[in-house]
C-alpha positions, -999 to 999 in steps of 0.1 A, spaced: 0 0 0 25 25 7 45 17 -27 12 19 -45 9 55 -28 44 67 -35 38 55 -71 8 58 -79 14 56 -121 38 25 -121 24 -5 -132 22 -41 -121 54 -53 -133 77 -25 -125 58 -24 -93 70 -60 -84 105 -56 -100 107 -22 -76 94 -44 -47 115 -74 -52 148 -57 -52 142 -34 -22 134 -68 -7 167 -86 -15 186 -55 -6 177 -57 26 184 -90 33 218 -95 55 225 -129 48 245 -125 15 248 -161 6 208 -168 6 204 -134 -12 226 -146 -39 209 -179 -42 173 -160 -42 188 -134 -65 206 -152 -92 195 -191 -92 154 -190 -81 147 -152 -96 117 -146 -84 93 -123 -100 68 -110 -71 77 -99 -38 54 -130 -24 79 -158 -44 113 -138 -31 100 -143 6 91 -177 -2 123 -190 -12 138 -170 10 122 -187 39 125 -217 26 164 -216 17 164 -205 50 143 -231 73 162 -260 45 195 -244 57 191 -245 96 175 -280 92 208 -291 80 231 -270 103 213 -288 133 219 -324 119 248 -315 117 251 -310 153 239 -341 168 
């Protein structure tokens, strides 16, 4: 909503590009950013946090086999 009222003229697409990158920018953990960014490429904001959260839960599930 608040993109939609900064922007008001963009359309869809750009819209989601614009979304999508602010998104990944913000994200601190550079290696799942890179594997969101350049090997899933999501096109909405709703698929980025997907496979983000999913890379991420996939990862930790791992890490604590790992462990014991």
């Amino acid at each position: 909503m608040l993109y939609d009222r900064e922007h008001p003229r963009r359309d869809r697409r750009t819209r989601d590009k614009d979304l999508v990158r602010r998104f990944l920018d913000g994200l601190q953990d550079e290696e799942v950013k890179f594997e969101v960014e350049y090997h899933k490429e999501p096109t909405t904001i709703d698929e980025a946090v997907y496979n983000v959260v999913t890379l991420m839960q996939t990862r930790a599930g791992f890490e604590g086999e790992r462990g014991h």
